[in-house]
PQR file of N, CA, C, O and H, with PARSE charges and radii, in Angstrom:
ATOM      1  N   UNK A   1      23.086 100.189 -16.658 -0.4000 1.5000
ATOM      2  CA  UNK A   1      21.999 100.497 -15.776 -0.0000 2.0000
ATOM      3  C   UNK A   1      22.209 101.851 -15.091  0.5500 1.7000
ATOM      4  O   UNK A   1      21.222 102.472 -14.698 -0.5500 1.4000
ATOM      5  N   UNK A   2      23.652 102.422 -14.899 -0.4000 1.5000
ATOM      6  CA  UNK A   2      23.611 103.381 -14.033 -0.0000 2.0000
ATOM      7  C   UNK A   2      23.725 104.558 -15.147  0.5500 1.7000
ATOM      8  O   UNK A   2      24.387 105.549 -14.838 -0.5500 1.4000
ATOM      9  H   UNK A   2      24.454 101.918 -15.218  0.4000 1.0000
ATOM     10  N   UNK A   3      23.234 104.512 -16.171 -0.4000 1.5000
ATOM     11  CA  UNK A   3      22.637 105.864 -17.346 -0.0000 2.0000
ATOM     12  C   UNK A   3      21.188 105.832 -16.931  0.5500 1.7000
ATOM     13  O   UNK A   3      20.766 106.933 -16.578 -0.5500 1.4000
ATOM     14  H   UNK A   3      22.696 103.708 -16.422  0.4000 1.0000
ATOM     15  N   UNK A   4      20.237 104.739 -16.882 -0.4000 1.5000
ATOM     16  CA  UNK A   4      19.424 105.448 -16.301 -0.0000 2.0000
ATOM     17  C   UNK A   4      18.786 106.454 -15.412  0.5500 1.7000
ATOM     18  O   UNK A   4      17.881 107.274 -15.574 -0.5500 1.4000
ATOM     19  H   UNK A   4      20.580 103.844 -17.168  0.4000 1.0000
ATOM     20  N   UNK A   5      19.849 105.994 -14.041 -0.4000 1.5000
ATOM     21  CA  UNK A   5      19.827 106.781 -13.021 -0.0000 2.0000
ATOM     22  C   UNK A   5      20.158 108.662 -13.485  0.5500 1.7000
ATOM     23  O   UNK A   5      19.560 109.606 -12.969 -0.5500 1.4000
ATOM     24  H   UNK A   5      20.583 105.328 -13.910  0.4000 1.0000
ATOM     25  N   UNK A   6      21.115 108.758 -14.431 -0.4000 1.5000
ATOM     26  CA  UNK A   6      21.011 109.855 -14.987 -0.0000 2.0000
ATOM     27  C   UNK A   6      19.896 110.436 -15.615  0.5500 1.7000
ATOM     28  O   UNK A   6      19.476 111.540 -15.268 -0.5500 1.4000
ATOM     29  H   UNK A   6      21.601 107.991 -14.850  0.4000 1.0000
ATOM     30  N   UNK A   7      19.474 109.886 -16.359 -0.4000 1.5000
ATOM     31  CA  UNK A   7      18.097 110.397 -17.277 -0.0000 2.0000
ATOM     32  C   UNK A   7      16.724 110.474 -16.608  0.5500 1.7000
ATOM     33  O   UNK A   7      15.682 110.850 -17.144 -0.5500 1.4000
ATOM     34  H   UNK A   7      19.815 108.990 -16.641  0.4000 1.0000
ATOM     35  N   UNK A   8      16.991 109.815 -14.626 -0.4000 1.5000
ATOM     36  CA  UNK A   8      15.742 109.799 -14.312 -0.0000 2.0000
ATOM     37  C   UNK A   8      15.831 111.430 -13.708  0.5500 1.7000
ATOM     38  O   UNK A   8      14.840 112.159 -13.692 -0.5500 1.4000
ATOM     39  H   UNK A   8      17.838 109.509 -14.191  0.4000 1.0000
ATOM     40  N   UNK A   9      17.269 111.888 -13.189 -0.4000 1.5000
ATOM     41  CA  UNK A   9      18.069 113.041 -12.604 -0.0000 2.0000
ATOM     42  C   UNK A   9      17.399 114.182 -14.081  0.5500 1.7000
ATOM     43  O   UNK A   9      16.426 114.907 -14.287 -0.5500 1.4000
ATOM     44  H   UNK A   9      18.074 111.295 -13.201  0.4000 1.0000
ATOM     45  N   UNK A  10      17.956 113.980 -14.407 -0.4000 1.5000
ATOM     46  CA  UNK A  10      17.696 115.018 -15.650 -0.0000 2.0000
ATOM     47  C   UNK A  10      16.271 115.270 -15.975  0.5500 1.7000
ATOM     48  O   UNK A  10      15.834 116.415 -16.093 -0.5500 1.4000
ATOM     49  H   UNK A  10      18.746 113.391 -14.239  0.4000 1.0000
ATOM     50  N   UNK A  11      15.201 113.703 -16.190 -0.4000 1.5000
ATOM     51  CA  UNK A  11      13.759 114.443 -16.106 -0.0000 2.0000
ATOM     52  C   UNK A  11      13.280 115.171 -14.882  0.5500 1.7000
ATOM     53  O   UNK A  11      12.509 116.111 -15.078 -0.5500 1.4000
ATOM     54  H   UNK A  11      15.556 112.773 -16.094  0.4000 1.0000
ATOM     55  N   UNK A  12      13.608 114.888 -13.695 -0.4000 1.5000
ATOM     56  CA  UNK A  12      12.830 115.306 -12.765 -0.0000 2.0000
ATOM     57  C   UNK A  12      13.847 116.833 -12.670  0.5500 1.7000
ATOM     58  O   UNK A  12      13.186 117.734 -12.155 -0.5500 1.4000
ATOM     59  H   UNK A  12      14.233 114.124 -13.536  0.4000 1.0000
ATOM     60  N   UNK A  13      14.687 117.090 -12.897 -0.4000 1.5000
ATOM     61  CA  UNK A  13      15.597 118.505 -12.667 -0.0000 2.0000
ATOM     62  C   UNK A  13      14.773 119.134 -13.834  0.5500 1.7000
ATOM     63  O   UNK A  13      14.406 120.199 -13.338 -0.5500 1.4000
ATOM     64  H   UNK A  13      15.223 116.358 -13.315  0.4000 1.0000
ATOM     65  N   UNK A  14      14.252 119.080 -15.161 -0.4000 1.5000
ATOM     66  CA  UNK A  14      13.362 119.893 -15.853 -0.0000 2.0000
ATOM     67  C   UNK A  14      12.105 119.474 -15.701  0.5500 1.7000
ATOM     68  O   UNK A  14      11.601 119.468 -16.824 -0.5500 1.4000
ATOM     69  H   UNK A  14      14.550 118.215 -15.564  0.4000 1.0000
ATOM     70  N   UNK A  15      11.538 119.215 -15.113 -0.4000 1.5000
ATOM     71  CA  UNK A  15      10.278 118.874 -14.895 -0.0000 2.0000
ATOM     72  C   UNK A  15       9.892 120.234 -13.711  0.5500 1.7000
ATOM     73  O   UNK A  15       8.949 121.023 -13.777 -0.5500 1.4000
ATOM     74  H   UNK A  15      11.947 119.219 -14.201  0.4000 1.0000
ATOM     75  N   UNK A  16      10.761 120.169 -12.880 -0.4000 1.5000
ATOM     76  CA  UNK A  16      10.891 120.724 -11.591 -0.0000 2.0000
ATOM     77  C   UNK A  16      11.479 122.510 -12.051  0.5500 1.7000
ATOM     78  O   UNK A  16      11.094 123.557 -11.531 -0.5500 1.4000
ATOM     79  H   UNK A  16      11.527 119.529 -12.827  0.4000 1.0000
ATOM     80  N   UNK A  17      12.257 122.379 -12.904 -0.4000 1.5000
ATOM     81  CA  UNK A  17      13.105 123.589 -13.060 -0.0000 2.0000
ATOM     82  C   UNK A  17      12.433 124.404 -14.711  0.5500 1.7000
ATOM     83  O   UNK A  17      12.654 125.602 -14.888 -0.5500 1.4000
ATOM     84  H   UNK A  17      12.570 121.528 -13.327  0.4000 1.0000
ATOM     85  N   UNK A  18      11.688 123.628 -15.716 -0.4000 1.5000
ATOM     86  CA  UNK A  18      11.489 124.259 -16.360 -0.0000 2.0000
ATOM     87  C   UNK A  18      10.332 124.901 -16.906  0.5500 1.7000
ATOM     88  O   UNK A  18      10.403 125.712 -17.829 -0.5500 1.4000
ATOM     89  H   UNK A  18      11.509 122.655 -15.571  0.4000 1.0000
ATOM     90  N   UNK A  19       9.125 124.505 -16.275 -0.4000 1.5000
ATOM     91  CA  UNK A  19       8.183 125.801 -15.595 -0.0000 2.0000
ATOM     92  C   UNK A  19       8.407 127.139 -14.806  0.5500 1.7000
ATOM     93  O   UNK A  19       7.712 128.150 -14.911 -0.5500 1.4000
ATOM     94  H   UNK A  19       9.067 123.846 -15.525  0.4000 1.0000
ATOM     95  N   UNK A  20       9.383 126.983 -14.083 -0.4000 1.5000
ATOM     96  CA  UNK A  20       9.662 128.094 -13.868 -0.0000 2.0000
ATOM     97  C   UNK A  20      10.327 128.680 -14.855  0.5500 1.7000
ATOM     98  O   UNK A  20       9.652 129.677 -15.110 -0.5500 1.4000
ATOM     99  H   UNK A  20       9.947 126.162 -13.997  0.4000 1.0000
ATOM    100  N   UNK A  21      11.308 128.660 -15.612 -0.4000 1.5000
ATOM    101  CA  UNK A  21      12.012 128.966 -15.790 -0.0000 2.0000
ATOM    102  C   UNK A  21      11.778 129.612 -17.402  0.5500 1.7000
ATOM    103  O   UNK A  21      12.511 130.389 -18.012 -0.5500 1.4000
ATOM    104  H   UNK A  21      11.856 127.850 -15.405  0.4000 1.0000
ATOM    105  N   UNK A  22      10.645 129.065 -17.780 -0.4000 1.5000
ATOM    106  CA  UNK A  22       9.733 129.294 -18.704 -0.0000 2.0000
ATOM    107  C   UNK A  22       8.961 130.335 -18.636  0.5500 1.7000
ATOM    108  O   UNK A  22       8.838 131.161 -19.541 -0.5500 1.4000
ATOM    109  H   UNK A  22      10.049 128.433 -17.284  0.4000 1.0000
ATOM    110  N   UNK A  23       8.251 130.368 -17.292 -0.4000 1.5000
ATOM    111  CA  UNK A  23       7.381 131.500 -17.186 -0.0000 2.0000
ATOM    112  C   UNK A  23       8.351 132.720 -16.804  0.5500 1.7000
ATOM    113  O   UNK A  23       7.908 133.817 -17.144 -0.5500 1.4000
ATOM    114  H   UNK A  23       8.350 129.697 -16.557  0.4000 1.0000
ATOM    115  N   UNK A  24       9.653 132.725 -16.127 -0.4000 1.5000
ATOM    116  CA  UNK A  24      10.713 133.781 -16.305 -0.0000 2.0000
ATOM    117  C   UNK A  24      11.542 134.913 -17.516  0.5500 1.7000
ATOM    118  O   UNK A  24      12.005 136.040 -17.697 -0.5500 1.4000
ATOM    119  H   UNK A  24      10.013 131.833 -15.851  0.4000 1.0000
ATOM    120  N   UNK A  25      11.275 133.566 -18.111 -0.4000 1.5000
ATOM    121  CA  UNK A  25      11.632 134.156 -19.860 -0.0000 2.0000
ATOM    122  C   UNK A  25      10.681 134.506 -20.321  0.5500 1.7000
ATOM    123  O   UNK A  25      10.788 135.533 -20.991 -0.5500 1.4000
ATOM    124  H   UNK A  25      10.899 132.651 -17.965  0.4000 1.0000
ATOM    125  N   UNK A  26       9.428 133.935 -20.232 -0.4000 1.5000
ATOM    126  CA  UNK A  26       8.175 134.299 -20.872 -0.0000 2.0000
ATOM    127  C   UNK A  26       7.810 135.676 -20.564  0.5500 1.7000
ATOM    128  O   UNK A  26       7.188 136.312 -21.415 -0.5500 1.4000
ATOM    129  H   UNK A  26       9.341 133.100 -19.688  0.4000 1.0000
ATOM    130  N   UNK A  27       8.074 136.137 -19.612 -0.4000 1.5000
ATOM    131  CA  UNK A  27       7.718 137.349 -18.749 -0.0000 2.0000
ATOM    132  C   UNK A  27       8.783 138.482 -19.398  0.5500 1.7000
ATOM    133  O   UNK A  27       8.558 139.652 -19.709 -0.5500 1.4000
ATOM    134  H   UNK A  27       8.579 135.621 -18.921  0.4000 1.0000
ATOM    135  N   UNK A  28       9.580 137.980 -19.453 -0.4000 1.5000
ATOM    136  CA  UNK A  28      10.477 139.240 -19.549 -0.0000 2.0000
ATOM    137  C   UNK A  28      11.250 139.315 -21.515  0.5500 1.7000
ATOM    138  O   UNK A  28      12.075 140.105 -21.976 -0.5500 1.4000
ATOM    139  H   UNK A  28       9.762 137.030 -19.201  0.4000 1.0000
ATOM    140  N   UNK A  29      10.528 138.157 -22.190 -0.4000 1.5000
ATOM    141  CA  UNK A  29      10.863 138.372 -24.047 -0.0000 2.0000
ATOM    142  C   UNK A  29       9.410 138.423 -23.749  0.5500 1.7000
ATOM    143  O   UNK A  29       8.634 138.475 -22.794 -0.5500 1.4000
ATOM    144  H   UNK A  29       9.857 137.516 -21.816  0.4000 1.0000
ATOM    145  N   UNK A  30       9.440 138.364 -25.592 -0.4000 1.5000
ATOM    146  CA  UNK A  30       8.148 137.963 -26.337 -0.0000 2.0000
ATOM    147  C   UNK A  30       8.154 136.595 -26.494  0.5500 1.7000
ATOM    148  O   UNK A  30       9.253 136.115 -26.215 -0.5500 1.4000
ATOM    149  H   UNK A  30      10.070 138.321 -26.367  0.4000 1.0000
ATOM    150  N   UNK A  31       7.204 135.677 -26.889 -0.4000 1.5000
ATOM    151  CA  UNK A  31       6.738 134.816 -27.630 -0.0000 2.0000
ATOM    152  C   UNK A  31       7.961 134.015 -28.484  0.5500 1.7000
ATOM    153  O   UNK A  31       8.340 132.844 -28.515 -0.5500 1.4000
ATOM    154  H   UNK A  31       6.312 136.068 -27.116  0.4000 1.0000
ATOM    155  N   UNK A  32       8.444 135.463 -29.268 -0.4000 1.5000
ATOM    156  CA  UNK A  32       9.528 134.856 -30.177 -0.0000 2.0000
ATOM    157  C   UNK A  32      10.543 134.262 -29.725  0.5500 1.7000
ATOM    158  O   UNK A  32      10.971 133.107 -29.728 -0.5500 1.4000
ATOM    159  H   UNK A  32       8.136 136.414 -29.243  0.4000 1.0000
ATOM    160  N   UNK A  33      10.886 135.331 -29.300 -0.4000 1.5000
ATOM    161  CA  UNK A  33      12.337 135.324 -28.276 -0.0000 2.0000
ATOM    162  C   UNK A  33      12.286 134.267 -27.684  0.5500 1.7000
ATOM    163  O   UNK A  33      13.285 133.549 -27.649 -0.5500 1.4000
ATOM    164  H   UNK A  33      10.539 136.269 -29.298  0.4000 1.0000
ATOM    165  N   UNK A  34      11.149 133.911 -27.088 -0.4000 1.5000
ATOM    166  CA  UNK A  34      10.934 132.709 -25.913 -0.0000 2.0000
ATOM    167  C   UNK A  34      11.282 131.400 -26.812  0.5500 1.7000
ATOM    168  O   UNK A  34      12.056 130.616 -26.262 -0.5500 1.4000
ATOM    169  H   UNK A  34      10.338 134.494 -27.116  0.4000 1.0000
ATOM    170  N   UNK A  35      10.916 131.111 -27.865 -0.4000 1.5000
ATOM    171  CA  UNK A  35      11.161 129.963 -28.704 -0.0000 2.0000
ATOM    172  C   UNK A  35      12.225 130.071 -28.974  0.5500 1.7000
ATOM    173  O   UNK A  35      12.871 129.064 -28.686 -0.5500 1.4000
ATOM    174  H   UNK A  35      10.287 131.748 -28.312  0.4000 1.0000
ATOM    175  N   UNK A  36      13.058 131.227 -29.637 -0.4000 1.5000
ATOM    176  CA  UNK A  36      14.228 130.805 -29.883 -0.0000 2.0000
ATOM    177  C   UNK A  36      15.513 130.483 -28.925  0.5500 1.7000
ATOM    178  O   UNK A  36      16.603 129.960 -29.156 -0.5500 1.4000
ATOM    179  H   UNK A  36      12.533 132.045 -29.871  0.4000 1.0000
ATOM    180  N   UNK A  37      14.800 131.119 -27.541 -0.4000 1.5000
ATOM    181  CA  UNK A  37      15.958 130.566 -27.028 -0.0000 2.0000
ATOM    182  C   UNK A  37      15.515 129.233 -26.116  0.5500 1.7000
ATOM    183  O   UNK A  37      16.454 128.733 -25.496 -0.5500 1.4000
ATOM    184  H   UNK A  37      13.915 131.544 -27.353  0.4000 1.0000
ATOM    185  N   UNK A  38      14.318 128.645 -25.966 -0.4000 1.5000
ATOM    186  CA  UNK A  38      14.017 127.179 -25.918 -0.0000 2.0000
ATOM    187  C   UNK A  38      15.021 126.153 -27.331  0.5500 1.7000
ATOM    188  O   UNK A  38      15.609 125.082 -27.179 -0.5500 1.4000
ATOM    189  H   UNK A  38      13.556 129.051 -26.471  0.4000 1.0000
ATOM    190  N   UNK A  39      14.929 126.739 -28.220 -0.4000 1.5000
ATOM    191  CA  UNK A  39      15.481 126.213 -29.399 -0.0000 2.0000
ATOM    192  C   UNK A  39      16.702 125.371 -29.431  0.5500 1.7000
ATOM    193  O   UNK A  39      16.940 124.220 -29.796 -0.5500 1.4000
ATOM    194  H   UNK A  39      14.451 127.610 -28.343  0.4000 1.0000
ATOM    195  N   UNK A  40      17.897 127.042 -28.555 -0.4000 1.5000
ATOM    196  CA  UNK A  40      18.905 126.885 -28.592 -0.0000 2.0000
ATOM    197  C   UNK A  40      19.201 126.205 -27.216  0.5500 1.7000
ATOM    198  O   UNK A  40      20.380 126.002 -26.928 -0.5500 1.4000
ATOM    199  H   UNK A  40      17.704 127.978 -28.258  0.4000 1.0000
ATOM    200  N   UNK A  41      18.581 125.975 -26.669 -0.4000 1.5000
ATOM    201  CA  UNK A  41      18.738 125.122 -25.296 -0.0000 2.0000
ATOM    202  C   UNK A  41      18.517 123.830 -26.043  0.5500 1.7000
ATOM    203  O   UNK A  41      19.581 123.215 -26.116 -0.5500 1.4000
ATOM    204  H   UNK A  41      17.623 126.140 -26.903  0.4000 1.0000
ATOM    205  N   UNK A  42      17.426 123.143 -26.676 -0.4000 1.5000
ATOM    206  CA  UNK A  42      17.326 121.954 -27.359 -0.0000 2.0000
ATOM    207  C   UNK A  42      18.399 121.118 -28.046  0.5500 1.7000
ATOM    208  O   UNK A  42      18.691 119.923 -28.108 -0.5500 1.4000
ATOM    209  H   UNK A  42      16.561 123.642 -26.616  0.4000 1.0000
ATOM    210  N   UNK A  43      18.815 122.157 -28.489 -0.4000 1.5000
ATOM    211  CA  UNK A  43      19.975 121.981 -29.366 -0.0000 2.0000
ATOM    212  C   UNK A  43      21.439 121.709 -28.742  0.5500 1.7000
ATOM    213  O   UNK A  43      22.235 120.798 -28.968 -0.5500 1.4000
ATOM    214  H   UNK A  43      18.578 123.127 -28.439  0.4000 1.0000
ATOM    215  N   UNK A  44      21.514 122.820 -27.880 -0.4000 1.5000
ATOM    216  CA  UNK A  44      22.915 122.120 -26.590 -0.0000 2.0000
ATOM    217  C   UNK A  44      22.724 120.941 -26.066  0.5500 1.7000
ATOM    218  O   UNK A  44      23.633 120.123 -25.920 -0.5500 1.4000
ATOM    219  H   UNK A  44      20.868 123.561 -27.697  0.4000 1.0000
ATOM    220  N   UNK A  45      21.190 120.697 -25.645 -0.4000 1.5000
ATOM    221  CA  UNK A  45      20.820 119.725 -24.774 -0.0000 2.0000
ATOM    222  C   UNK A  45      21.375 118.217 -26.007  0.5500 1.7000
ATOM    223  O   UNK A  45      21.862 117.191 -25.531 -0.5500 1.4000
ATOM    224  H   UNK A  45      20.451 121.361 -25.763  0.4000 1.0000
ATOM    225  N   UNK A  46      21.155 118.411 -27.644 -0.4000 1.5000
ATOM    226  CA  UNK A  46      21.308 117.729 -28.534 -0.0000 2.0000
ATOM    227  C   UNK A  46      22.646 117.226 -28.594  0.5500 1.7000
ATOM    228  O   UNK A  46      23.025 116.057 -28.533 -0.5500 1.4000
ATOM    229  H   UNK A  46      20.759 119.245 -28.030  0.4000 1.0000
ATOM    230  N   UNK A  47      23.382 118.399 -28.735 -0.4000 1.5000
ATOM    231  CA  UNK A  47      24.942 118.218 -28.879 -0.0000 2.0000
ATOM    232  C   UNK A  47      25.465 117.563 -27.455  0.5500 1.7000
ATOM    233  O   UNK A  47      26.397 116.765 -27.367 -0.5500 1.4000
ATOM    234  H   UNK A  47      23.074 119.350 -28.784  0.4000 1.0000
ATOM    235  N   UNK A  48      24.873 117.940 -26.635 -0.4000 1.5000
ATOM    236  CA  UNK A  48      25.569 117.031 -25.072 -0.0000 2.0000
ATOM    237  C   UNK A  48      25.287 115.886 -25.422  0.5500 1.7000
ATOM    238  O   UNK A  48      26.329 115.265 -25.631 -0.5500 1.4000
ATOM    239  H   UNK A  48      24.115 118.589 -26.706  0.4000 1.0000
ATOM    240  N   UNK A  49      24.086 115.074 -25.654 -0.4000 1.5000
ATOM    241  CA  UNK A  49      23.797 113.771 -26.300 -0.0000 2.0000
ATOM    242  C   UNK A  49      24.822 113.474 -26.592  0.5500 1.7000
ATOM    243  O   UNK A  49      25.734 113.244 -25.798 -0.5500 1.4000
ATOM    244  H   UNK A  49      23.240 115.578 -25.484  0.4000 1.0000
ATOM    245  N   UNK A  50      24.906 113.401 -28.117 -0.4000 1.5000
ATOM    246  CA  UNK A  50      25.826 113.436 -28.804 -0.0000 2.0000
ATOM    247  C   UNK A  50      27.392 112.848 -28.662  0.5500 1.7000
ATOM    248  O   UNK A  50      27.853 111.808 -29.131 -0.5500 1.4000
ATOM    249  H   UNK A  50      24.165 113.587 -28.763  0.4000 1.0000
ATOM    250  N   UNK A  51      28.125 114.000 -27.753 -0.4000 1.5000
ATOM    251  CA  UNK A  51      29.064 113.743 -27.687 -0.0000 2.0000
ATOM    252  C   UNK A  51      29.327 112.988 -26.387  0.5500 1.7000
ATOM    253  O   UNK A  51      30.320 112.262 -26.324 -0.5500 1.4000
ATOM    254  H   UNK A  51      27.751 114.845 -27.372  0.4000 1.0000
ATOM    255  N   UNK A  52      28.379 113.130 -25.190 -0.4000 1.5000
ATOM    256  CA  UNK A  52      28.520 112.583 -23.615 -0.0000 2.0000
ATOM    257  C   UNK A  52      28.107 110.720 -23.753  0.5500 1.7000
ATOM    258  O   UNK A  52      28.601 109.825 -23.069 -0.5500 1.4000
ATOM    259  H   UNK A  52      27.573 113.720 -25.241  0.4000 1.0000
ATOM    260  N   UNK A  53      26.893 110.554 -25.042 -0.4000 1.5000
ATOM    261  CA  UNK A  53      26.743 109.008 -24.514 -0.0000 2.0000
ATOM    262  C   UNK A  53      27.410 108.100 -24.900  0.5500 1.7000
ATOM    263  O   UNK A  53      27.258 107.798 -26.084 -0.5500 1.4000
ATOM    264  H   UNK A  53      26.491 111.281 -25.598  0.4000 1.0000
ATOM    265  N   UNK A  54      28.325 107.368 -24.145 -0.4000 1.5000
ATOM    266  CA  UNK A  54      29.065 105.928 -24.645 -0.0000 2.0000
ATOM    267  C   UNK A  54      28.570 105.327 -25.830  0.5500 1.7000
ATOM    268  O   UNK A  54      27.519 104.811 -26.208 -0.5500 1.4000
ATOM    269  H   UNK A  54      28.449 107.613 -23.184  0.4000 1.0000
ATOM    270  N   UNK A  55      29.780 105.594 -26.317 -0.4000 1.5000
ATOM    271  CA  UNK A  55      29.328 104.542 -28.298 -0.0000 2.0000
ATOM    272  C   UNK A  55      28.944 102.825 -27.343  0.5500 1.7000
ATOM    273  O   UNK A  55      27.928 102.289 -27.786 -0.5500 1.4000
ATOM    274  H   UNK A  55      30.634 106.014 -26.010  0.4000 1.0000
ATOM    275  N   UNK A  56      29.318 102.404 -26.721 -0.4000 1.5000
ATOM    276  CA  UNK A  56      29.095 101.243 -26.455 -0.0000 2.0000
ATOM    277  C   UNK A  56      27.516 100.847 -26.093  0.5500 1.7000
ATOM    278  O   UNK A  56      27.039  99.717 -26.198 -0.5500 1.4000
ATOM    279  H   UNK A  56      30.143 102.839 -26.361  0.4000 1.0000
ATOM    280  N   UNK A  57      26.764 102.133 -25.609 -0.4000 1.5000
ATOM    281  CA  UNK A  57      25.393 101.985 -25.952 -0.0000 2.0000
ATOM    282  C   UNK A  57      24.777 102.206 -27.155  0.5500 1.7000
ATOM    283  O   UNK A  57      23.595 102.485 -27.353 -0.5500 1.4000
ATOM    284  H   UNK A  57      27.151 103.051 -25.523  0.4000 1.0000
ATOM    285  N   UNK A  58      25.867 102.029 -28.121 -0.4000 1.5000
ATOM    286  CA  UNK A  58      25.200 102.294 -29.469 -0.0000 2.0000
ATOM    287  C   UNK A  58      25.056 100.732 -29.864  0.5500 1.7000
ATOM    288  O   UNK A  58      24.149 100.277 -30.561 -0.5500 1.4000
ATOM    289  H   UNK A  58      26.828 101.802 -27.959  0.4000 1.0000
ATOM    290  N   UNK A  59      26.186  99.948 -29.250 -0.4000 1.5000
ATOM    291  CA  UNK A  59      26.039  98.370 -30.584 -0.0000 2.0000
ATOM    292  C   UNK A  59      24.739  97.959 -30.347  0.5500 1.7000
ATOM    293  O   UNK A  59      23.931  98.577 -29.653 -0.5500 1.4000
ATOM    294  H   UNK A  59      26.922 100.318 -28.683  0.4000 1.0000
ATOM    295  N   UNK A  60      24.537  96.915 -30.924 -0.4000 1.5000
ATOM    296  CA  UNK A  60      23.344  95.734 -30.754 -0.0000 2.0000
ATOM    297  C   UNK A  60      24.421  94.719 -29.729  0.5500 1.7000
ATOM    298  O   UNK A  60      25.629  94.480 -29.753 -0.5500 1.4000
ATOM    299  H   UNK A  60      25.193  96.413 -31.487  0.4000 1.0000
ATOM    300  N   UNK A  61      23.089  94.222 -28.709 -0.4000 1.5000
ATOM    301  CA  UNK A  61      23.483  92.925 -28.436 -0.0000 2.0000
ATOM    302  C   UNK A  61      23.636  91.857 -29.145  0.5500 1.7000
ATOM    303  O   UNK A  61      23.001  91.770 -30.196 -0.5500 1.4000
ATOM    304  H   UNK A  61      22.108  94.416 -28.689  0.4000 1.0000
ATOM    305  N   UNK A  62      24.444  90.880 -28.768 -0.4000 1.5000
ATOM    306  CA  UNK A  62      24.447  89.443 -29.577 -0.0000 2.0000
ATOM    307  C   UNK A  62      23.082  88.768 -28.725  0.5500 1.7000
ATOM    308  O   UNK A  62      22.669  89.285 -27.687 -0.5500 1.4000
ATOM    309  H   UNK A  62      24.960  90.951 -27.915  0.4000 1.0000
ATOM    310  N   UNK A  63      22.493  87.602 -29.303 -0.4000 1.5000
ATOM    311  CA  UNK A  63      21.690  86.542 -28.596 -0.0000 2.0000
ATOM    312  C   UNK A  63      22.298  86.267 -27.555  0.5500 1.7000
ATOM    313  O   UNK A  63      21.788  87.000 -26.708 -0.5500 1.4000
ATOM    314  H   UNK A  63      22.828  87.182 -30.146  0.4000 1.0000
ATOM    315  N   UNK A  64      22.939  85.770 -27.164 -0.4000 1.5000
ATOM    316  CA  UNK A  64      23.592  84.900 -26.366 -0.0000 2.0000
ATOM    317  C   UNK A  64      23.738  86.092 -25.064  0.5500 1.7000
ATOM    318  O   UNK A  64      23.555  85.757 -23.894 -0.5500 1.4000
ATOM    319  H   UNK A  64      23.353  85.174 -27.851  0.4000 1.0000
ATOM    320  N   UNK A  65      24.141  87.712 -25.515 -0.4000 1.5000
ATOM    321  CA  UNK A  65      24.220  88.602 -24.499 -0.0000 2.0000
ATOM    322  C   UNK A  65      22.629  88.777 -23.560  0.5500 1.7000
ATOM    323  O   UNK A  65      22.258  88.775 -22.387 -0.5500 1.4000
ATOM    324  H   UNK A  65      24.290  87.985 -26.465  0.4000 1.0000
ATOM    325  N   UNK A  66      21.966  88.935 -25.117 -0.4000 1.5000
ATOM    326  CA  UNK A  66      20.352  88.539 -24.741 -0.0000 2.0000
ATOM    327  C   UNK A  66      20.158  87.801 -23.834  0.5500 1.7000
ATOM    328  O   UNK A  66      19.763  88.191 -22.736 -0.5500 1.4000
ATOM    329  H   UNK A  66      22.268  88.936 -26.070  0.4000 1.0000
ATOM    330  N   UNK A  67      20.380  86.693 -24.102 -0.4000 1.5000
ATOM    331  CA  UNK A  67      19.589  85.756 -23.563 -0.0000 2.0000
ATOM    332  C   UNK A  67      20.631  85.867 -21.628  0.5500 1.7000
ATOM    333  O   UNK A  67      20.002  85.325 -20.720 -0.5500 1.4000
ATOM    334  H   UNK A  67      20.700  86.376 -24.994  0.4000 1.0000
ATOM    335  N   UNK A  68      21.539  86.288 -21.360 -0.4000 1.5000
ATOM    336  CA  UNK A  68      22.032  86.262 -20.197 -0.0000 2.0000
ATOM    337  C   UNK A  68      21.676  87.430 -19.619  0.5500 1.7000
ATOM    338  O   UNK A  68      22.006  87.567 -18.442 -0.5500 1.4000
ATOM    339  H   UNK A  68      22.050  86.729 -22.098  0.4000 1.0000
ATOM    340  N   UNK A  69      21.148  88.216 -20.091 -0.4000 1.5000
ATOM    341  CA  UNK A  69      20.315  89.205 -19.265 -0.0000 2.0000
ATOM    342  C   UNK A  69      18.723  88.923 -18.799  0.5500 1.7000
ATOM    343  O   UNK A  69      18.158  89.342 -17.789 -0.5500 1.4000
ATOM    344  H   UNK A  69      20.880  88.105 -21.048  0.4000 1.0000
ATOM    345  N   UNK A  70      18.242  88.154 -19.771 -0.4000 1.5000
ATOM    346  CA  UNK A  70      16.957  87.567 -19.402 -0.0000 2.0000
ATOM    347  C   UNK A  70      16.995  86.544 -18.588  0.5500 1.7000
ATOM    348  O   UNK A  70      15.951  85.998 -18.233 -0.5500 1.4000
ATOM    349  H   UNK A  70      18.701  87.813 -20.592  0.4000 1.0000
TER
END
């Protein structure tokens, strides 16, 4: 439960931070430029995934785990 609390941190920090931060780059590349380095931000943002989330949120529950959370 307390990964959520992260991911709610993280939408509202780009929600908040990447309009600006968009129209900063936008202003000062081109078009192109602007995508590719959205790109390469995607892509870090990918690899942090990656390597930061607990394999243990990878298994499946059993039933029985199921059913004691419900």
């Amino acid at each position: 439960m307390r990964y959520i609390g992260y991911i709610e941190i993280a939408v509202g920090v780009g929600l908040g931070a990447g309009p600006t931060l968009g129209a900063v780059i936008s202003s000062k590349c081109s078009y192109e430029v602007t995508m590719y380095i959205f790109g390469a931000l995607n892509t870090v943002g990918l690899l942090a995934c990656i390597f930061m989330i607990p394999g243990e949120l990878n298994m499946s529950a059993s039933e029985e785990e199921v059913a004691e959370i419900e």
